[in-house]
Each structure stands twice: as structure tokens, then as C-alpha cells.
PDB file as gemmi writes it, atoms N, CA and C in Angstrom:
CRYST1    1.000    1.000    1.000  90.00  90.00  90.00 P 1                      
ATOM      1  N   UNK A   1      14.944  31.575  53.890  1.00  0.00           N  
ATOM      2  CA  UNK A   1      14.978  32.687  52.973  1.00  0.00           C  
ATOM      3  C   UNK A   1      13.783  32.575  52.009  1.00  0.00           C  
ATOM      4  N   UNK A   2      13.095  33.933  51.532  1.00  0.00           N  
ATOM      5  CA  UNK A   2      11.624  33.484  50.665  1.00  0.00           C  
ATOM      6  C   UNK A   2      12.264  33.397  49.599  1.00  0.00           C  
ATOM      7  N   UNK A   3      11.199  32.605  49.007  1.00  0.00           N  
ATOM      8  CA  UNK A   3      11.712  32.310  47.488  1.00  0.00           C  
ATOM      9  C   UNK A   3      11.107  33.575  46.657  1.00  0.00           C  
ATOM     10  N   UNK A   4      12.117  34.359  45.361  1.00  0.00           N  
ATOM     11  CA  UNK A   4      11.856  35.257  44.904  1.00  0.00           C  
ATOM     12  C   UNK A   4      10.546  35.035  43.936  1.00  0.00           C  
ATOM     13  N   UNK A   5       9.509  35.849  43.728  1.00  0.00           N  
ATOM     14  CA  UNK A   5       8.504  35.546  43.075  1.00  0.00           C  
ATOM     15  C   UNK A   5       8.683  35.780  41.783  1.00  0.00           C  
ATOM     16  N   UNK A   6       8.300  34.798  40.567  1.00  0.00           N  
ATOM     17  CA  UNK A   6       8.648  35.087  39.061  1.00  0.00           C  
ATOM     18  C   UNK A   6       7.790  35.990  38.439  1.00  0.00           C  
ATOM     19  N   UNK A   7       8.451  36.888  37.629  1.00  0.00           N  
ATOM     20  CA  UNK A   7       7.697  37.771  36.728  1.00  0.00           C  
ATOM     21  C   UNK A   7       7.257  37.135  36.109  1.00  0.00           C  
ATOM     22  N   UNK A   8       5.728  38.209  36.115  1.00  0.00           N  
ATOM     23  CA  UNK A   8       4.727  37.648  35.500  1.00  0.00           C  
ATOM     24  C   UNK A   8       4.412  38.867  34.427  1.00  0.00           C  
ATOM     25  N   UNK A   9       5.602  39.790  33.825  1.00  0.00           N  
ATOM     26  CA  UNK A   9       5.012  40.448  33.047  1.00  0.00           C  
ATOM     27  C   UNK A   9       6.128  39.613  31.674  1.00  0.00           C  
ATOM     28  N   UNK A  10       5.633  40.125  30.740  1.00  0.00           N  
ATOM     29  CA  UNK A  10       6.517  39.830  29.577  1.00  0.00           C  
ATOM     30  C   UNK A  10       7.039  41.331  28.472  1.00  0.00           C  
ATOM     31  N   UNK A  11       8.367  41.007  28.149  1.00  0.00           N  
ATOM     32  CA  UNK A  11       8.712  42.615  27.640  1.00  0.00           C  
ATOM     33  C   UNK A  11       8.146  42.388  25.735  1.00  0.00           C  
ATOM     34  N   UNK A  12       7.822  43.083  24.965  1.00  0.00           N  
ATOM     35  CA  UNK A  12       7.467  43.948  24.111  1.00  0.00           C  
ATOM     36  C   UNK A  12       8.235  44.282  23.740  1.00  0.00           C  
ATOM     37  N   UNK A  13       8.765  44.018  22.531  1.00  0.00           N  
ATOM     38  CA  UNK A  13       9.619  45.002  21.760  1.00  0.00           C  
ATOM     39  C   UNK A  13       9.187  45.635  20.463  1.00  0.00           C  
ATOM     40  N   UNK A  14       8.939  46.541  19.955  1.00  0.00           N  
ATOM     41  CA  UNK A  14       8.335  47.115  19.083  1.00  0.00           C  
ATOM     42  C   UNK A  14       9.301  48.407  17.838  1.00  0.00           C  
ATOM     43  N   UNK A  15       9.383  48.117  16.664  1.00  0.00           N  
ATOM     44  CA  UNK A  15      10.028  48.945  16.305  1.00  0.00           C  
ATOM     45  C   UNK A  15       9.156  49.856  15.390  1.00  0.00           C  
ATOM     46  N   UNK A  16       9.247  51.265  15.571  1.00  0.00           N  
ATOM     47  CA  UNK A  16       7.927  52.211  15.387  1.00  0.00           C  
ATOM     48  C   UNK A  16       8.590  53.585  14.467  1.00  0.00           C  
ATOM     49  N   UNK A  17       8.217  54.121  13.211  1.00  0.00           N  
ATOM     50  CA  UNK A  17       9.327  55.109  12.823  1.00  0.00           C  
ATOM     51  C   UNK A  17       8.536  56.253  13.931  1.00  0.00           C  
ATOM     52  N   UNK A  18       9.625  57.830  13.760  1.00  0.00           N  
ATOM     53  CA  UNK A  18       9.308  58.855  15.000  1.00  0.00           C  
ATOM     54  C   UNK A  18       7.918  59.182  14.738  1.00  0.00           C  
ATOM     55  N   UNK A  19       7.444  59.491  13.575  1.00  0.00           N  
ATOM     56  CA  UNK A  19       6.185  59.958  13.409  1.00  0.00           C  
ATOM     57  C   UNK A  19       4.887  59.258  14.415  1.00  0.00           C  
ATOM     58  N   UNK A  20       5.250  58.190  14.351  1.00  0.00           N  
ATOM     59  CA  UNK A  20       4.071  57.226  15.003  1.00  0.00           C  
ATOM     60  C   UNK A  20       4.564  57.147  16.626  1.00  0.00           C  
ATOM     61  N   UNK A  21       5.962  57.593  17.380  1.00  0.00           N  
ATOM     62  CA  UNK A  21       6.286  57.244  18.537  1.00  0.00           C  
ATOM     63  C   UNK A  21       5.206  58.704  18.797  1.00  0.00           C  
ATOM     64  N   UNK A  22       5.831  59.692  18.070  1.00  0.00           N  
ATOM     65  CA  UNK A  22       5.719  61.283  18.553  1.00  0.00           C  
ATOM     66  C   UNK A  22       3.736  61.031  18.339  1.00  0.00           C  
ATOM     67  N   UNK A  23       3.127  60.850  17.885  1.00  0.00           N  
ATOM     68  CA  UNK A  23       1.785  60.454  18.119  1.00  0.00           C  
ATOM     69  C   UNK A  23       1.512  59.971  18.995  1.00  0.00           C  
ATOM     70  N   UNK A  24       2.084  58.431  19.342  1.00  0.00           N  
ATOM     71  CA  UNK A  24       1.914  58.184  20.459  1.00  0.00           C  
ATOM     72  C   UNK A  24       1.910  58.903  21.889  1.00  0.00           C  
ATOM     73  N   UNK A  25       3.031  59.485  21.672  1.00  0.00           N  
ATOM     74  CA  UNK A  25       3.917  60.309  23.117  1.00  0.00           C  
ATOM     75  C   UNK A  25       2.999  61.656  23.135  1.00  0.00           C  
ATOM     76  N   UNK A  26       2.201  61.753  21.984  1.00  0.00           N  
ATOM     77  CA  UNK A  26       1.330  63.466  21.830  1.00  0.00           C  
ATOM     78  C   UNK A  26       0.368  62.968  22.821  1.00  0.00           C  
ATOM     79  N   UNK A  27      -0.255  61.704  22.648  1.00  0.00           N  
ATOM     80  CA  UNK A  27      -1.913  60.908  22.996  1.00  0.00           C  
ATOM     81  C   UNK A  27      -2.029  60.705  24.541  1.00  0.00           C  
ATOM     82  N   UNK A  28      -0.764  60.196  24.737  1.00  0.00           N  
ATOM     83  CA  UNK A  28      -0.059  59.398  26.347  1.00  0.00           C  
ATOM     84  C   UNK A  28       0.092  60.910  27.299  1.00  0.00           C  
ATOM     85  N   UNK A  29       0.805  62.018  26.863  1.00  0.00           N  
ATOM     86  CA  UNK A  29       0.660  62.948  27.741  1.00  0.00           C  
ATOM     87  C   UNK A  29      -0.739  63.351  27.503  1.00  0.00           C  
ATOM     88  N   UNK A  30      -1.214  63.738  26.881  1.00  0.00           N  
ATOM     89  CA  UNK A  30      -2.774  64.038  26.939  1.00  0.00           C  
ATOM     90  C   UNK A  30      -3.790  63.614  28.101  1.00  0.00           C  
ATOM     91  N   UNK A  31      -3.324  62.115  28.159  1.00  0.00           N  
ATOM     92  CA  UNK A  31      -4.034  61.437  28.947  1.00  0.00           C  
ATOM     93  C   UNK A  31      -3.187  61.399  30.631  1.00  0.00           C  
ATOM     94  N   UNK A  32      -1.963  62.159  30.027  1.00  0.00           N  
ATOM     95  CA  UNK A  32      -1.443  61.661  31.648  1.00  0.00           C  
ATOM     96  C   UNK A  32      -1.065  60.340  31.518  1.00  0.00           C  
ATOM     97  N   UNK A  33      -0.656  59.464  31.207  1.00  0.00           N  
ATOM     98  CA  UNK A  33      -0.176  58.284  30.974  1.00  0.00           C  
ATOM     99  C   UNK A  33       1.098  58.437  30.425  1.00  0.00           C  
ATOM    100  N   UNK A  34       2.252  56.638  30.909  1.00  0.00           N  
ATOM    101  CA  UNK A  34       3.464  57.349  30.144  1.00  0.00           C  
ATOM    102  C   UNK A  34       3.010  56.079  28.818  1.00  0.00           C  
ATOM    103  N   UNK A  35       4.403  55.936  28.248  1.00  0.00           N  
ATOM    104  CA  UNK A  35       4.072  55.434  26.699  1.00  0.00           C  
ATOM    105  C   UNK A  35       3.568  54.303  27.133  1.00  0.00           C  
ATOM    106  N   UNK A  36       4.467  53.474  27.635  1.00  0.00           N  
ATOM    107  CA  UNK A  36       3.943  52.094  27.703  1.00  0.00           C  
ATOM    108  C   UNK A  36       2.547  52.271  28.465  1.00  0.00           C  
ATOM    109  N   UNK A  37       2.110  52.640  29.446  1.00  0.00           N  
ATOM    110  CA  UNK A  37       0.943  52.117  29.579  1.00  0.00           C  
ATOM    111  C   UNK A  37      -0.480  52.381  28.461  1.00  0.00           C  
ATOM    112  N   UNK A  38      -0.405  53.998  27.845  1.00  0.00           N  
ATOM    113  CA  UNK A  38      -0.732  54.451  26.752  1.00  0.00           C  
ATOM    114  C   UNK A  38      -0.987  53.149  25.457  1.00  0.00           C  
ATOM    115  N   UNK A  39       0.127  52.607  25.439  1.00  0.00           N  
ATOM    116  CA  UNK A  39       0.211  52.095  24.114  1.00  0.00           C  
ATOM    117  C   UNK A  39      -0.695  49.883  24.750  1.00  0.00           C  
ATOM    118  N   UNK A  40       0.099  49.982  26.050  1.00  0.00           N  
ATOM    119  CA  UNK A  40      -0.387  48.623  26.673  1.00  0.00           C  
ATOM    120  C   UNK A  40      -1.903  48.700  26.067  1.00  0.00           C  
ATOM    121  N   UNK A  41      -2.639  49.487  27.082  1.00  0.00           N  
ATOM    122  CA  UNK A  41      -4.352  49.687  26.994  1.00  0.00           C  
ATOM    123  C   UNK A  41      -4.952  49.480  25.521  1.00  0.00           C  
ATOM    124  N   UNK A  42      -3.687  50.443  24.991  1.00  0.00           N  
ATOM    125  CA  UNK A  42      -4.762  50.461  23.258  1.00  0.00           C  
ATOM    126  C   UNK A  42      -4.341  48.476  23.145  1.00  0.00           C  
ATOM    127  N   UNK A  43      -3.152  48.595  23.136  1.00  0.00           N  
ATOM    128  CA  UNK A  43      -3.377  47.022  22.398  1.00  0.00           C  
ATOM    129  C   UNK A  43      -4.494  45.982  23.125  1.00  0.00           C  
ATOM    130  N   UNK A  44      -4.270  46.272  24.667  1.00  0.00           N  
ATOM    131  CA  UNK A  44      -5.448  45.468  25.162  1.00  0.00           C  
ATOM    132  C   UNK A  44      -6.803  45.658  24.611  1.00  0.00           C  
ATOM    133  N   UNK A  45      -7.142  46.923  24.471  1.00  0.00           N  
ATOM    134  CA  UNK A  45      -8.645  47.447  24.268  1.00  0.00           C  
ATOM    135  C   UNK A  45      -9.078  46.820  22.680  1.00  0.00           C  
ATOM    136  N   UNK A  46      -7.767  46.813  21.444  1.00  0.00           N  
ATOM    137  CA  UNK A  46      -8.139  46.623  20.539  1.00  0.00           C  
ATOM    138  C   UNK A  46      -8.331  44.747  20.045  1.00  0.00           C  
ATOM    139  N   UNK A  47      -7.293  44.273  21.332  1.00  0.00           N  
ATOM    140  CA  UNK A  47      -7.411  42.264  21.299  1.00  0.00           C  
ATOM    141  C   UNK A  47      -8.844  42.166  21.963  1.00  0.00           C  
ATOM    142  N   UNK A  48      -9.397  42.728  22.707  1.00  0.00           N  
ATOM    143  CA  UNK A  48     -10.864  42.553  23.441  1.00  0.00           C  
ATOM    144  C   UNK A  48     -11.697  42.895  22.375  1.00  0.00           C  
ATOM    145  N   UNK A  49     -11.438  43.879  21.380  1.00  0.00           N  
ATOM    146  CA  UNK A  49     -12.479  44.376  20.711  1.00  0.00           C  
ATOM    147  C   UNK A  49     -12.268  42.568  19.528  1.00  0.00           C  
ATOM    148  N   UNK A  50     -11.526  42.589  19.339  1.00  0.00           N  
ATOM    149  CA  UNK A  50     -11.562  41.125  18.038  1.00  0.00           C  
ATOM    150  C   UNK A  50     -11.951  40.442  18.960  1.00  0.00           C  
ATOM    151  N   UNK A  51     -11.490  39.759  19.787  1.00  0.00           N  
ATOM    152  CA  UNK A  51     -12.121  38.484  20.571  1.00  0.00           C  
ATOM    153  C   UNK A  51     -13.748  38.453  20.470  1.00  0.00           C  
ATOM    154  N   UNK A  52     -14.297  39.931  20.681  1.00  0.00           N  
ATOM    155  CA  UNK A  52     -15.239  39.979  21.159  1.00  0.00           C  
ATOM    156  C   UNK A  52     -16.467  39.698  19.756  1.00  0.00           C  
ATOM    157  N   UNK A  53     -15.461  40.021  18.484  1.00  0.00           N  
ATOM    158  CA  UNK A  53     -15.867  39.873  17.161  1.00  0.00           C  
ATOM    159  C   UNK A  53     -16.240  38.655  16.598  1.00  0.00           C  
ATOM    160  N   UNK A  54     -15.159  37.959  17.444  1.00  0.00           N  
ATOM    161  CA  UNK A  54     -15.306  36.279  17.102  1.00  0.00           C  
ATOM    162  C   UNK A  54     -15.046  35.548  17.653  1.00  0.00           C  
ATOM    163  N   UNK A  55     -15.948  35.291  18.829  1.00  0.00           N  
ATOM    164  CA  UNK A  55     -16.136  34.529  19.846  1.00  0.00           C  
ATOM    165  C   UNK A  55     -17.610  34.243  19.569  1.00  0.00           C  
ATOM    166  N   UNK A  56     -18.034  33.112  19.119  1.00  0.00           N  
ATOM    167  CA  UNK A  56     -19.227  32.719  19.565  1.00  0.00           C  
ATOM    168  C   UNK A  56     -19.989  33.059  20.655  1.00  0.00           C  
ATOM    169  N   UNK A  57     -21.300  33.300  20.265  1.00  0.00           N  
ATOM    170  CA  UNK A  57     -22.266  33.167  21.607  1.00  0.00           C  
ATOM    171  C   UNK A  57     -22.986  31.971  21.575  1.00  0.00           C  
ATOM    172  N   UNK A  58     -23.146  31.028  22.870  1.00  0.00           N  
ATOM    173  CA  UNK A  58     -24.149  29.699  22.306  1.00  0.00           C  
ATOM    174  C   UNK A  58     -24.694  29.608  23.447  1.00  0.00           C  
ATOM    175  N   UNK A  59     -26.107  29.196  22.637  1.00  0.00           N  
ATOM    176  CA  UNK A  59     -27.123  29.244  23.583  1.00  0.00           C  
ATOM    177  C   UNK A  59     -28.488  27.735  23.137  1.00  0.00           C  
ATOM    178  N   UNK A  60     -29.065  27.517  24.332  1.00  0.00           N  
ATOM    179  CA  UNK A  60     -29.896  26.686  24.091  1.00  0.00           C  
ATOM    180  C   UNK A  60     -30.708  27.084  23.064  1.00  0.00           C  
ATOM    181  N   UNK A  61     -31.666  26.092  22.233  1.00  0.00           N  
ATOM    182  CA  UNK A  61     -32.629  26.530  21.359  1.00  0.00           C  
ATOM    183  C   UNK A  61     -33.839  27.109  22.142  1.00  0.00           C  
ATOM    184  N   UNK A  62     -34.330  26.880  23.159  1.00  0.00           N  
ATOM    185  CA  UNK A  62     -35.396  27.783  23.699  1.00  0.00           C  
ATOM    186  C   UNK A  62     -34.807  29.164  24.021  1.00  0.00           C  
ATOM    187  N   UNK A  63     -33.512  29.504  24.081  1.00  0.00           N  
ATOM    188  CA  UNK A  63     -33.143  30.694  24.870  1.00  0.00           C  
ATOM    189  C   UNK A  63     -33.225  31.327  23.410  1.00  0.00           C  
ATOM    190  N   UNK A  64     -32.460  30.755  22.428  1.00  0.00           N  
ATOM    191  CA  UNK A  64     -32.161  31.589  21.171  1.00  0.00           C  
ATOM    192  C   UNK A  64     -33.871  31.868  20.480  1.00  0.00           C  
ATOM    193  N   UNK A  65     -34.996  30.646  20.404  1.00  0.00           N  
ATOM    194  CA  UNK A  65     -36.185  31.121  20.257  1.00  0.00           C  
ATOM    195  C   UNK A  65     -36.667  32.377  21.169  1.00  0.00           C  
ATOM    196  N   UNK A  66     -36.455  32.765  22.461  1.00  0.00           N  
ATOM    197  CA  UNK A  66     -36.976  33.410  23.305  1.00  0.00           C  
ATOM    198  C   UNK A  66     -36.711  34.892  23.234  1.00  0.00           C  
ATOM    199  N   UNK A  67     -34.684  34.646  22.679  1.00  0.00           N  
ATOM    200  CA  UNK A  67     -33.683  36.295  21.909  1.00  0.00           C  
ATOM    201  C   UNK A  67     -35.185  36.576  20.556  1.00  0.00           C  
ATOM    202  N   UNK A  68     -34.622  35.884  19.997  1.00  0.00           N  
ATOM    203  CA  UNK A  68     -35.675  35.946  18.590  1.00  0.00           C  
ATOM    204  C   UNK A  68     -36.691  36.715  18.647  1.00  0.00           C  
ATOM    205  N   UNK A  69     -37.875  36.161  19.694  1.00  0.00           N  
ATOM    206  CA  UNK A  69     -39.119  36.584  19.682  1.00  0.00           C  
ATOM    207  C   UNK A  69     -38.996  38.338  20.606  1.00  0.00           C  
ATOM    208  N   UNK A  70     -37.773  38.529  20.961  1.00  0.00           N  
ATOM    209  CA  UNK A  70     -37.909  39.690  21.857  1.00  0.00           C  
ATOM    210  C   UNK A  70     -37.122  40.736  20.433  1.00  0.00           C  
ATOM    211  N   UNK A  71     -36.411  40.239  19.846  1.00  0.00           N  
ATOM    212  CA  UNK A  71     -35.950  41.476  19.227  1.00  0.00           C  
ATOM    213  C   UNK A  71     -36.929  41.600  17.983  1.00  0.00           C  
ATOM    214  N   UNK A  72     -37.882  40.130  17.160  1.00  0.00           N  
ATOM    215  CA  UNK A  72     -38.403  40.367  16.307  1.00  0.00           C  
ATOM    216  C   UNK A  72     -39.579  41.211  16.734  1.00  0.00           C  
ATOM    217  N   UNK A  73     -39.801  41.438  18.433  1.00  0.00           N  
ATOM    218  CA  UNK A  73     -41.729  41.678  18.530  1.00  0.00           C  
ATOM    219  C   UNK A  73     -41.601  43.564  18.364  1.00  0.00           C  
ATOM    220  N   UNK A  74     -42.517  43.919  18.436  1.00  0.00           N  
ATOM    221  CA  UNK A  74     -42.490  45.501  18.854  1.00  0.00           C  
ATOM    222  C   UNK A  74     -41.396  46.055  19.504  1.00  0.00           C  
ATOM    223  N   UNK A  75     -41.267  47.088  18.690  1.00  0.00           N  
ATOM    224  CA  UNK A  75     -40.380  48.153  20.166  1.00  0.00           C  
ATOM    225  C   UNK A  75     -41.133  48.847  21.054  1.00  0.00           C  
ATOM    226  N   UNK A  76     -40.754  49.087  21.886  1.00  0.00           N  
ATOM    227  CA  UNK A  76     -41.535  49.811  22.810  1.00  0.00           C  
ATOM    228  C   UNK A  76     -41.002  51.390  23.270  1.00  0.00           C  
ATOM    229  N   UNK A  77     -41.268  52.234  23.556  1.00  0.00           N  
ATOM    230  CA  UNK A  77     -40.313  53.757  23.791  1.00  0.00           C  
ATOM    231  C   UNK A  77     -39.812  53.735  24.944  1.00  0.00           C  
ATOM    232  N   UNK A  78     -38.872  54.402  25.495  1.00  0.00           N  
ATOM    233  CA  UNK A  78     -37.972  54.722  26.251  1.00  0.00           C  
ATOM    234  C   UNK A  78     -38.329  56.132  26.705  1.00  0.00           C  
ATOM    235  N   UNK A  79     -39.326  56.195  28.191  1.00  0.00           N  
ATOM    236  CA  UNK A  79     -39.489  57.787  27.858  1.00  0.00           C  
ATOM    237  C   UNK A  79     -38.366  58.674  28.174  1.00  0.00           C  
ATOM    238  N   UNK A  80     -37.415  57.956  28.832  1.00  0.00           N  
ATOM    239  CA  UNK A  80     -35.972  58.976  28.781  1.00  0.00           C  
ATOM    240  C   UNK A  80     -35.998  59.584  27.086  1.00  0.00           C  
ATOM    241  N   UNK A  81     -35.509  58.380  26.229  1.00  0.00           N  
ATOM    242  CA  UNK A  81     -35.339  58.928  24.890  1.00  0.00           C  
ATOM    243  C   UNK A  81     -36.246  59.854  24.134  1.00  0.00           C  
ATOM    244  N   UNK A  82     -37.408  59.538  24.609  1.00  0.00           N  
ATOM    245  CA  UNK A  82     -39.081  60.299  24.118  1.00  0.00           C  
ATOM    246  C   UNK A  82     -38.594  61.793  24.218  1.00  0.00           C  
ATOM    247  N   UNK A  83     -37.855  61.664  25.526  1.00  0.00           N  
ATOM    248  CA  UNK A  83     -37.864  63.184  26.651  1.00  0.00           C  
ATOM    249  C   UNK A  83     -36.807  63.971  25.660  1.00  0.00           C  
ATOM    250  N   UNK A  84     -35.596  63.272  25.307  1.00  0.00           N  
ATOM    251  CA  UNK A  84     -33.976  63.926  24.698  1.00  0.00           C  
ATOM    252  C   UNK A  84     -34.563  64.340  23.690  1.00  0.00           C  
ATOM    253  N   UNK A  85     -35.320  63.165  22.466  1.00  0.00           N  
ATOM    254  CA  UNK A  85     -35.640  63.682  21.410  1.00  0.00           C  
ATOM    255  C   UNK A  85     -36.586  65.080  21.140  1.00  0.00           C  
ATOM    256  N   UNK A  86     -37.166  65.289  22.264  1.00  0.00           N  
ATOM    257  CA  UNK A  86     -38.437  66.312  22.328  1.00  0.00           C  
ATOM    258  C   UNK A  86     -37.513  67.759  22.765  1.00  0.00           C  
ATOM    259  N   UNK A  87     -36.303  67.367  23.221  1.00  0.00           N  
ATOM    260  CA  UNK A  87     -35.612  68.779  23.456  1.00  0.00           C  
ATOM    261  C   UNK A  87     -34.976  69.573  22.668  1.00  0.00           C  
ATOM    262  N   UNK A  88     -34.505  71.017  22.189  1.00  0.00           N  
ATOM    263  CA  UNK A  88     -33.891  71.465  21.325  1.00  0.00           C  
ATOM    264  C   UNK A  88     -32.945  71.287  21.748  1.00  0.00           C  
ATOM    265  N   UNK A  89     -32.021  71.577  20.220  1.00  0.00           N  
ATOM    266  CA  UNK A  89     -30.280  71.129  20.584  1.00  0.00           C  
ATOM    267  C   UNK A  89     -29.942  72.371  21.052  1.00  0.00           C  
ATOM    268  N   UNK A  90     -28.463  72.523  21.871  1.00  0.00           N  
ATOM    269  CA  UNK A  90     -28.302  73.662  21.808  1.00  0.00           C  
ATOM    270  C   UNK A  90     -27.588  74.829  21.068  1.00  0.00           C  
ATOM    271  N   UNK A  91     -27.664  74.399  20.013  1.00  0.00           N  
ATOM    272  CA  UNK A  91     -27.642  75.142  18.866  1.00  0.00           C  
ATOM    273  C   UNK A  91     -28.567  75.673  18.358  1.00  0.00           C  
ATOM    274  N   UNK A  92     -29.562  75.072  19.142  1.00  0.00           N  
ATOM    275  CA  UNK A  92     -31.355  75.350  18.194  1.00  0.00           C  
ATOM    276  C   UNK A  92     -31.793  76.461  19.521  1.00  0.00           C  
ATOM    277  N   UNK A  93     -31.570  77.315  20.123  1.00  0.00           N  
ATOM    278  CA  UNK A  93     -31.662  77.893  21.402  1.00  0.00           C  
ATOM    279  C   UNK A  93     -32.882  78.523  21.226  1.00  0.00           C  
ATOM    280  N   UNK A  94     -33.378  78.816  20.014  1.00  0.00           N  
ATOM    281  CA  UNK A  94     -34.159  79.971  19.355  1.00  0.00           C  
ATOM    282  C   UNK A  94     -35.807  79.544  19.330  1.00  0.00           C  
ATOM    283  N   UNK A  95     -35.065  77.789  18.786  1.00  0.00           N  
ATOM    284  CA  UNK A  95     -36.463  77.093  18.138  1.00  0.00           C  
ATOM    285  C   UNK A  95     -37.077  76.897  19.234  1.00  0.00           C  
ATOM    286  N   UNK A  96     -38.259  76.145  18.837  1.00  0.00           N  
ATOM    287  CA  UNK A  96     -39.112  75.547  20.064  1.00  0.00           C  
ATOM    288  C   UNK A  96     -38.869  74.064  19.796  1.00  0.00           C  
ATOM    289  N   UNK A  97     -39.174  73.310  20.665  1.00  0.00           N  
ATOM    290  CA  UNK A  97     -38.479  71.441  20.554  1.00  0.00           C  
ATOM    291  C   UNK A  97     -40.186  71.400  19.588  1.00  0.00           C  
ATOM    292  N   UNK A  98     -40.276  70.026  18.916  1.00  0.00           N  
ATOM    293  CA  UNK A  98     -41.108  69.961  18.337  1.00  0.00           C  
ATOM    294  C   UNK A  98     -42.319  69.307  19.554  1.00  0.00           C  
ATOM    295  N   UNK A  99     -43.547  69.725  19.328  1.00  0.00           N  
ATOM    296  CA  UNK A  99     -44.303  69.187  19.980  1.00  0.00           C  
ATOM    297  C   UNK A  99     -44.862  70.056  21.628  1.00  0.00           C  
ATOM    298  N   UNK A 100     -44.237  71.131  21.468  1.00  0.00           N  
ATOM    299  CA  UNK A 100     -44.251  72.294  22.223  1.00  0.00           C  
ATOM    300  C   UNK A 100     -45.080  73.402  21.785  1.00  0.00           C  
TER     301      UNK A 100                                                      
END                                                                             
């Protein structure tokens, strides 16, 4: 007989007044999602965002001299960005982009 495999999820219990469920439950259909997964993601998305706050980066001293010298030297342009900035918005339908 197989042996039954152990859950590997863990339950959540959360106590929330309606205002904040009915937000929730507004956000989750929006997205097509039901609550729990809605609400899972945000908490995941928002523990990745701290981790990501304070987690060290470490690096050798030639690598961190090498970061250094690339963000202290010149910038250089992006002619994608050259291109966006040179276009009117389209709100501006009227104007001419500058440099035209």
C-alpha cells in the first residue's frame, strides 16, 4: 500500500474586520483570483520585497572596485530612450516633439 504523502502546505488563520475582507474580495475578483490565492501572492510579493531590502549583497573587493568605477564613470544614452524622449505625448497630439 503507498504511503500517503504529507502536506506540505500550512493553514493561515487571519482575523480581518469586513471592510478590509470586502477590499480584499473587490481586488481578488478583479483579478480573477479567489481570496486566498489573492491575499497568498500579496503576502509573498510583500516578504520578497523586505528580504530583498535586507539581504546583503557581498562581493569581492575587485568586483565592488569594478561596480564603483562603472556607476561612478559617464553615462552613456540609450537610443531607445533618446527615441521615447524625442516623441510627443499623446496628449501633446498638436505639438511637434522637440527637436523636429
Amino acid at each position: 500500500m503507498p504511503q500517503p504523502t504529507p502536506r506540505k502546505e500550512h493553514p493561515l488563520s487571519m482575523r480581518l474586520p469586513d471592510t478590509d475582507i470586502a477590499i480584499i474580495d473587490r481586488a481578488a475578483r478583479l483579478r480573477g483570483r479567489s481570496r486566498t490565492d489573492f491575499v497568498r501572492d500579496a503576502a509573498v510579493r510583500a516578504a520578497e520585497d523586505v528580504l530583498m531590502e535586507t539581504t546583503p549583497i557581498r562581493m569581492s573587493v575587485e568586483g565592488f572596485d569594478a561596480f564603483m568605477a562603472t556607476v561612478s564613470g559617464p553615462g552613456a544614452p540609450v537610443p531607445e530612450m533618446v527615441d521615447l524622449f524625442r516623441r510627443a505625448a499623446p496628449w501633446e497630439a498638436g505639438h511637434s516633439p522637440a527637436g523636429e
